[in-house]
C-alpha positions as CSV (number, residue, x, y, z in Angstrom):
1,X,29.1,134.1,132.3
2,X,27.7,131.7,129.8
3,X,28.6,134.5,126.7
4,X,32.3,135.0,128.0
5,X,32.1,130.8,128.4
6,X,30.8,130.5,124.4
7,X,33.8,133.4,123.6
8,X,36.4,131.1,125.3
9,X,35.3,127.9,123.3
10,X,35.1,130.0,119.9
11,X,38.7,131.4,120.5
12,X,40.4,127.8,121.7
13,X,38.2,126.5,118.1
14,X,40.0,129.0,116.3
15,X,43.6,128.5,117.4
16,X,43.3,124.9,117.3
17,X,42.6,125.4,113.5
18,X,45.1,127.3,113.0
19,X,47.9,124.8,114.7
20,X,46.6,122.3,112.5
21,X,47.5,124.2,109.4
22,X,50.7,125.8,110.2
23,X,53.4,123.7,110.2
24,X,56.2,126.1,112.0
25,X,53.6,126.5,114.9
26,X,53.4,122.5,115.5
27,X,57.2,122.1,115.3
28,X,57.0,124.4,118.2
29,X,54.8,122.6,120.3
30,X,56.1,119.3,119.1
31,X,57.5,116.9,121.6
32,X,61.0,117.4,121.0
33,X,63.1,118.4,124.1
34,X,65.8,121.4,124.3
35,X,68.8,120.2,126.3
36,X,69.4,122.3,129.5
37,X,72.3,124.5,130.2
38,X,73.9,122.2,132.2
39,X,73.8,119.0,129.7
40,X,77.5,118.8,128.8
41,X,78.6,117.5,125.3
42,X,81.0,114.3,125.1
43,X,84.0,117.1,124.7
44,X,83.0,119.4,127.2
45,X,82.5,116.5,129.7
46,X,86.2,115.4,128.5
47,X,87.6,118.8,129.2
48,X,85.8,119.2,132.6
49,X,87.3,115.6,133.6
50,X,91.1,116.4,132.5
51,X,90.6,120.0,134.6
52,X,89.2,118.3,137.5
53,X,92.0,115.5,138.0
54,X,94.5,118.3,137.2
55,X,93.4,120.2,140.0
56,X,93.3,117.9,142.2
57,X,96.4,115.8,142.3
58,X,98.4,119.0,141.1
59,X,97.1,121.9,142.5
60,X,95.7,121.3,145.1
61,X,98.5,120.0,147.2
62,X,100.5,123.5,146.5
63,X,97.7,126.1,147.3
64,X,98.5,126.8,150.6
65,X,101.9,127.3,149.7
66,X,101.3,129.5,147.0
67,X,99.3,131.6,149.2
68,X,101.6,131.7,151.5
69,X,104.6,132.8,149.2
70,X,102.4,134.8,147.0
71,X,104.1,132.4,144.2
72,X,102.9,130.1,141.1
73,X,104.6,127.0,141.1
74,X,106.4,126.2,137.8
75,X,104.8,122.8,137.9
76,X,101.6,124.6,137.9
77,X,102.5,126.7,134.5
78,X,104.2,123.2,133.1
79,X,100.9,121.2,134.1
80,X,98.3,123.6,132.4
81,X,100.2,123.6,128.8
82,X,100.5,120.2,129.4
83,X,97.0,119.8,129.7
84,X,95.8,121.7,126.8
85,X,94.5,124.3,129.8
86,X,96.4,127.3,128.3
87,X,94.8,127.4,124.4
88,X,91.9,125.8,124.3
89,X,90.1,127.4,121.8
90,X,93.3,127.8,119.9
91,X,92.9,125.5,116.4
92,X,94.6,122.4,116.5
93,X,97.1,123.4,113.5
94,X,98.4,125.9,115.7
95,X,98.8,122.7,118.6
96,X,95.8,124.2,120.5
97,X,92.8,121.5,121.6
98,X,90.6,123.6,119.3
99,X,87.8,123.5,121.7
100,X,84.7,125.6,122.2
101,X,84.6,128.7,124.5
102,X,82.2,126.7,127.0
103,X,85.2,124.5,127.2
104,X,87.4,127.3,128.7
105,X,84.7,128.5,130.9
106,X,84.5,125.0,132.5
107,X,88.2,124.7,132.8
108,X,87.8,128.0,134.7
109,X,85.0,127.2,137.0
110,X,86.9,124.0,138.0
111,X,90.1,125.7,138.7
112,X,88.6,127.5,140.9
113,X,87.0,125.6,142.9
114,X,90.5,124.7,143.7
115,X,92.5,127.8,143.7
116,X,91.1,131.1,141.9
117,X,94.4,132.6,141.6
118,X,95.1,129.6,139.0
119,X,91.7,129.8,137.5
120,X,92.6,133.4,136.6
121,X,96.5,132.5,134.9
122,X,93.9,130.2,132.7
123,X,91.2,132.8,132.3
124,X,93.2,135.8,131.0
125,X,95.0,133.2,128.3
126,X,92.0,131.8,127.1
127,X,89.7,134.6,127.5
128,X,91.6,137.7,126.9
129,X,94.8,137.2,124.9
130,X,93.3,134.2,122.9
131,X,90.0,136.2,121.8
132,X,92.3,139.1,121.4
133,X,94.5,137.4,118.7
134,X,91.8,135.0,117.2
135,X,89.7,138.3,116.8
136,X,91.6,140.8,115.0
137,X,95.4,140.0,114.5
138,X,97.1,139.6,111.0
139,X,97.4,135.6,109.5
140,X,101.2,136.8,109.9
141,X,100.7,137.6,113.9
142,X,98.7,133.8,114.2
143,X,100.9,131.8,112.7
144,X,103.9,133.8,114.7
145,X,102.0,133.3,118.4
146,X,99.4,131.3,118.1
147,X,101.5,128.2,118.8
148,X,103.8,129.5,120.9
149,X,100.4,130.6,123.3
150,X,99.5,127.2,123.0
151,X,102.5,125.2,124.1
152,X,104.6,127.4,126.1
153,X,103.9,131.3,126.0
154,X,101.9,133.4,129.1
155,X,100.0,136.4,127.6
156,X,99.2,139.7,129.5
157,X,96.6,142.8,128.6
158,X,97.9,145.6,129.6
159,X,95.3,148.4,129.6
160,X,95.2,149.8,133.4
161,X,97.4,152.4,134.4
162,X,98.5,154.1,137.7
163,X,95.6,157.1,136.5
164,X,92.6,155.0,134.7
165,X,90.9,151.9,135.7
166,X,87.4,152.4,135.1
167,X,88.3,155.4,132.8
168,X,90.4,153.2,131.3
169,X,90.3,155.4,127.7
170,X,92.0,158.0,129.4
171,X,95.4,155.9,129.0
172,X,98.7,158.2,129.2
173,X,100.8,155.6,127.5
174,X,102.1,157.3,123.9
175,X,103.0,155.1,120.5
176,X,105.0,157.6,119.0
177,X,105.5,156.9,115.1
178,X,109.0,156.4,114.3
179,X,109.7,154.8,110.3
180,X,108.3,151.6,110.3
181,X,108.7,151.1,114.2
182,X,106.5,152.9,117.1
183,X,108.3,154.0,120.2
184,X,106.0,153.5,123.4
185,X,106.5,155.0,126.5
186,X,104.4,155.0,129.8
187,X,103.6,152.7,132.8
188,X,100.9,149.9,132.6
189,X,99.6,149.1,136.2
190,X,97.9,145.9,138.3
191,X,98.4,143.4,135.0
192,X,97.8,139.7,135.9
193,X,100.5,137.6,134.7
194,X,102.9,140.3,133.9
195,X,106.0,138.1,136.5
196,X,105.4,135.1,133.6
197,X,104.1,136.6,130.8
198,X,106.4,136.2,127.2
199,X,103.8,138.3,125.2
200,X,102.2,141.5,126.3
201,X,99.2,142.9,124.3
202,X,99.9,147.0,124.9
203,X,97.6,149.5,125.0
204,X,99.0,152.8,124.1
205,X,97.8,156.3,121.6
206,X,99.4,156.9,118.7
207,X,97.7,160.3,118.1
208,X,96.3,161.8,121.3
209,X,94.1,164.9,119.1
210,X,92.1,162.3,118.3
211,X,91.8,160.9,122.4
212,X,90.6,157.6,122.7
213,X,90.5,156.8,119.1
214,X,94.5,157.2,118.7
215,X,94.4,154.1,121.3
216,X,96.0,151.1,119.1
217,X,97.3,147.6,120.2
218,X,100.9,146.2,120.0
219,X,101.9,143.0,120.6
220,X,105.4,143.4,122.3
221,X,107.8,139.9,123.4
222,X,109.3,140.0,126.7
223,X,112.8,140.4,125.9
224,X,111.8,143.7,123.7
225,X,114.3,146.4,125.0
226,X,112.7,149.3,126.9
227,X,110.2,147.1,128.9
228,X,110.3,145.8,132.3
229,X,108.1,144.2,134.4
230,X,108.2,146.2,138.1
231,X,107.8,144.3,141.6
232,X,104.7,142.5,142.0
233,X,101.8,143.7,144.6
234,X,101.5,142.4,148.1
235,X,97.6,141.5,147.7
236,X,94.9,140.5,149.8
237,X,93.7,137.7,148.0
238,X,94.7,135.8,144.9
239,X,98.2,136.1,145.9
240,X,99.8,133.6,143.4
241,X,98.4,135.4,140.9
242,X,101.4,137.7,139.6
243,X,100.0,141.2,139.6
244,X,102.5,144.0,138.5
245,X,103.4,147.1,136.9
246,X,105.0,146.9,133.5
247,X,106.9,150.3,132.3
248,X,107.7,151.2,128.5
249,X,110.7,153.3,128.0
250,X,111.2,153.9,124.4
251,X,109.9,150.5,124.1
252,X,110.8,150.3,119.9
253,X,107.8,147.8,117.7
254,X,107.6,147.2,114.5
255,X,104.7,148.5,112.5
256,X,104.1,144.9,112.0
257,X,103.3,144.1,115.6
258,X,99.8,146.2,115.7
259,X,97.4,144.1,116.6
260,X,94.4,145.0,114.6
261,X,94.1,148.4,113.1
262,X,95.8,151.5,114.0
263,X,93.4,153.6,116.1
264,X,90.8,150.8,116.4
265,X,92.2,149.2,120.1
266,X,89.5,150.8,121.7
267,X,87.2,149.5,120.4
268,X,88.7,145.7,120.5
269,X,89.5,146.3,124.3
270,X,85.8,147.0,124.8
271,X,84.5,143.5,122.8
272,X,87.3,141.2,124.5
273,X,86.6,142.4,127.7
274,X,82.8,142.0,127.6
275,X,83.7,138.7,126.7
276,X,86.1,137.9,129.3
277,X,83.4,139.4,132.0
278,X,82.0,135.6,131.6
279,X,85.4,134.0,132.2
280,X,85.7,136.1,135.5
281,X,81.8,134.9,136.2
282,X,82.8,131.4,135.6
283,X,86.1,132.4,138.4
284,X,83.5,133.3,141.1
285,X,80.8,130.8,140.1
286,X,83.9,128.3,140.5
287,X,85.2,129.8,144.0
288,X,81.5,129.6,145.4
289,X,80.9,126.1,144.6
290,X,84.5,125.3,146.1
291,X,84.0,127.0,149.6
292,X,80.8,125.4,150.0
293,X,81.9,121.9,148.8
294,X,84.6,122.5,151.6
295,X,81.7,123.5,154.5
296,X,78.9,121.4,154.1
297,X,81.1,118.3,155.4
298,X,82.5,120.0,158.0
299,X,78.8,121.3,159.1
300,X,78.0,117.2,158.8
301,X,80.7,116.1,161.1
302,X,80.7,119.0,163.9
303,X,78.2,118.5,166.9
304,X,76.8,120.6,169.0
305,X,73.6,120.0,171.9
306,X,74.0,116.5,170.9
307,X,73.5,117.0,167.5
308,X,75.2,117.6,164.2
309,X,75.1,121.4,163.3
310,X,74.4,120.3,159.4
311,X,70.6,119.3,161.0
312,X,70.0,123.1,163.1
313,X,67.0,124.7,160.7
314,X,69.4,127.9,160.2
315,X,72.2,125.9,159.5
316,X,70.2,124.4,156.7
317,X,68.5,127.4,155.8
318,X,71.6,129.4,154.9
319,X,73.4,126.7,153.1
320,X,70.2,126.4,150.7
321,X,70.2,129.8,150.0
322,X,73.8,129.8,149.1
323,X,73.5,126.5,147.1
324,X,70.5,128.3,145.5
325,X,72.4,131.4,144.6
326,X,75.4,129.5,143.2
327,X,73.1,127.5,140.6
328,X,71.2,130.6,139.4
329,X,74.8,131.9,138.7
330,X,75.8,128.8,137.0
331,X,72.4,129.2,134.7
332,X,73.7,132.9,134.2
333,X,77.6,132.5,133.0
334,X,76.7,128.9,131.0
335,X,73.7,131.2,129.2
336,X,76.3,134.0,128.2
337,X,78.8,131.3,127.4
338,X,76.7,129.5,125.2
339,X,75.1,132.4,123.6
340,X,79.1,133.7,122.7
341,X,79.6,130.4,121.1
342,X,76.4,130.8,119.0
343,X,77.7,134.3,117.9
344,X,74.7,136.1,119.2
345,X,74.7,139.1,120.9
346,X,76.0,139.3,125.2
347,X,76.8,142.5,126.4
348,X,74.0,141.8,128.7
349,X,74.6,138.7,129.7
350,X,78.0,138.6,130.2
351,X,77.6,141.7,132.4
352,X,74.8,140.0,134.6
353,X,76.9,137.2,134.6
354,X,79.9,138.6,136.3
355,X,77.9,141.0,138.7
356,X,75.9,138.1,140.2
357,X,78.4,135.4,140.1
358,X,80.8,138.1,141.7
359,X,77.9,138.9,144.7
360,X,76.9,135.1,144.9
361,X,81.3,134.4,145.5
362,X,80.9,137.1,148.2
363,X,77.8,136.3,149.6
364,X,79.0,132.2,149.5
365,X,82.4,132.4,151.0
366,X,81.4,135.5,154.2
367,X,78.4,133.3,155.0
368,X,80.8,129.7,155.3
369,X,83.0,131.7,157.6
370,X,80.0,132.4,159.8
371,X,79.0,128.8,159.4
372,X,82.0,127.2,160.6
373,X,83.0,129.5,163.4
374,X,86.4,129.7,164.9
375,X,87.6,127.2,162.4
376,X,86.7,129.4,159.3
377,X,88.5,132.2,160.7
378,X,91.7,130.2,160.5
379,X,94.1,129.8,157.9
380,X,94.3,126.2,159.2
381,X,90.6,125.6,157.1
382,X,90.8,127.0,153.8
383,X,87.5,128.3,153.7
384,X,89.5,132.1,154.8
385,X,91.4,132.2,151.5
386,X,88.2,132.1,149.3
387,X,86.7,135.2,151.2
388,X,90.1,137.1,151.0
389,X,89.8,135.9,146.9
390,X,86.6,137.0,146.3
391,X,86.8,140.3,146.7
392,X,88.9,140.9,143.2
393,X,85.5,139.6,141.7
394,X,83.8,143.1,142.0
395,X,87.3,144.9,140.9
396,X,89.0,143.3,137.8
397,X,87.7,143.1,134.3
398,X,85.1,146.1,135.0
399,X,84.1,146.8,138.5
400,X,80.6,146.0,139.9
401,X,79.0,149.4,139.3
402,X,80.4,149.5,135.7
403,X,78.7,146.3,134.9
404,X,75.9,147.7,136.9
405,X,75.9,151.0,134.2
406,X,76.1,148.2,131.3
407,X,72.7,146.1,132.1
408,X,70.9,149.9,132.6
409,X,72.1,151.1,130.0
410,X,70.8,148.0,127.8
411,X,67.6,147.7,129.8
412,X,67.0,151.4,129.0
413,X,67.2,151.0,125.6
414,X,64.5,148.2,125.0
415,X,62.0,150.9,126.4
């Protein structure tokens, strides 16, 4: 005992000597403090204050409505341009706010608390056509959309079709070379803001010998003859989200409208979309919060045996394991957000970030059903709509058991 006693004082002696001399090793266990996640900077807590009065005095009036006619309201579109809500990373010489990514994942976790289906008409802008463009287009494509996305213009990715979802590189939709044009032809299915969308980013092969590396993006407008936007599906839940078909029938671009390189949109599908895998985190993080922040007082004000129901030990038990589940999501998307802002590295994280936010959303919004009884089960209470929203969580953007195969794959590989 005494010799492994001396061993611990000789080792401690030694370290302590060597703190003293190198200077990296004190900065380290200096007394500075690292900010948590969750401390917001003067802009971010700007952009989370102009989202949260939006979405209160504006959408939140028309939710059940929109639900109900499986419609977004015009004023809705109008209010989120209007608010900067629709580019906010876009640079402010394009008239974006020329914000940070955290930024848009706020804006998105704040929609939804409200309504998801208008967290998503924000997400898919920001997140998807934005990183899309900013990523890989032509100085001549920026300056010709850039603004336009930030002022007035809805964006759509069209990737899915009838055939591939998951298996998405096995696309049927052919860019036929044609001069200086490309004729596409096929059918694009489930797209999220096809009904208002002015600019579609189209996924389609130019050369299909060489499968998925003849997939290439075009940028085509709306009023592009050949393509149409089909009727929009009668879904389950986020039902003013538009989601519809969109078919290319010699649909003629310009060479000048490939977005990126010819043969390269694979490979660009795969990096936006791990990117926008946070923004879809930040949609279910959001709906989570917002059906519990819509429970608890309810559980406050209903009695039962003489009592309120908040104060029953399972009561209480369950809502601290949901209000526990929500935070560790919150740590997960702001991490990925933050480390995509730092330019590091988040196939990972943005994966984790999606899969649990997307359980926590389904765990949350089942569980405040159960919790409020007959009144959850009504459409009068609107805890119903975020459990028949949730579910989209574990489909769109890379379903649960592909993210699931990401985070293996990576944890695989560091053994």
């Amino acid at each position: 005992m005494a010799l492994l006693l001396r061993r611990f004082v000789q080792s401690a002696q030694r370290n302590q000597i060597f703190f003293k001399r190198n200077v990296t090793w004190k900065r380290c266990f200096s007394s500075a403090k690292m900010p948590p996640l969750t401390q917001l900077s003067q802009d971010e807590l700007m952009m989370r204050e102009t989202v949260v009065r939006f979405a209160k005095e504006k959408v939140a009036p028309l939710v059940k409505k929109m639900d109900e006619q499986s419609m977004m309201d015009k004023s809705i579109i109008n209010g989120l341009f209007e608010n900067g809500l629709m580019g906010i990373e876009v640079g402010q010489e394009y008239g974006g706010a020329g914000a940070n990514f955290f930024c848009s994942i706020l804006a998105i976790e704040e929609l939804a608390k409200v309504d998801p289906s208008v967290s998503v008409f924000c997400d898919v802008q920001n997140t998807l056509i934005f990183d899309y463009f900013r990523r890989y287009a032509s100085p001549e494509l920026k300056e010709k959309y850039l603004n336009k996305m930030a002022t007035d213009s809805v964006g759509c990715f069209c990737l899915s079709e009838p055939s591939c979802g998951s298996d998405a590189f096995a696309l049927k939709a052919s860019a036929k070379a044609d001069g200086d044009h490309f004729v596409l032809n096929g059918e694009k299915s489930w797209i999220t803001n096809a009904e208002h969308a002015d600019i579609f980013l189209v996924m389609a092969n130019v050369d299909f010998t060489k499968a998925y590396k003849g997939i290439t993006c075009f940028v085509v407008d709306k009023n592009t003859p050949g393509l149409s936007v089909g009727k929009q599906e009668d879904k389950l839940g986020i039902r003013a989200s538009s989601t519809c078909p969109v078919i290319l029938e010699d649909c003629k671009v310009h060479k000048s409208q490939v977005l990126g390189e010819v043969g390269q949109g694979y490979k660009y599908a795969i990096e936006v979309l791990n990117t926008g895998r946070i923004g879809i985190g930040a949609q279910m993080l959001g709906l989570a919060q917002g059906v519990l922040d819509h429970t608890v007082p309810y559980l406050k004000e209903r009695k039962a045996f003489g009592t309120a129901i908040a104060d029953f030990q399972a009561i209480r038990h369950t809502v601290a394991t949901i209000a526990t589940q929500i935070e560790a999501a919150r740590l997960l998307v702001y991490n990925a957000a933050r480390m995509k802002d730092n330019g590091e590295p988040h196939v990972q994280e943005g994966a984790m970030a999606k899969w649990f936010a997307g359980e926590v959303a389904s765990f949350s919004s089942s569980k405040c059903v159960e919790l409020l009884g007959g009144v959850g089960f009504t459409k009068d209470f609107p805890v119903e709509k975020y459990y028949r929203d949730c579910k989209i969580g574990a489909i769109y953007e890379g379903t649960s058991n592909i993210q699931l195969n990401t985070i293996s794959d990576i944890v695989y590989s560091n053994y």
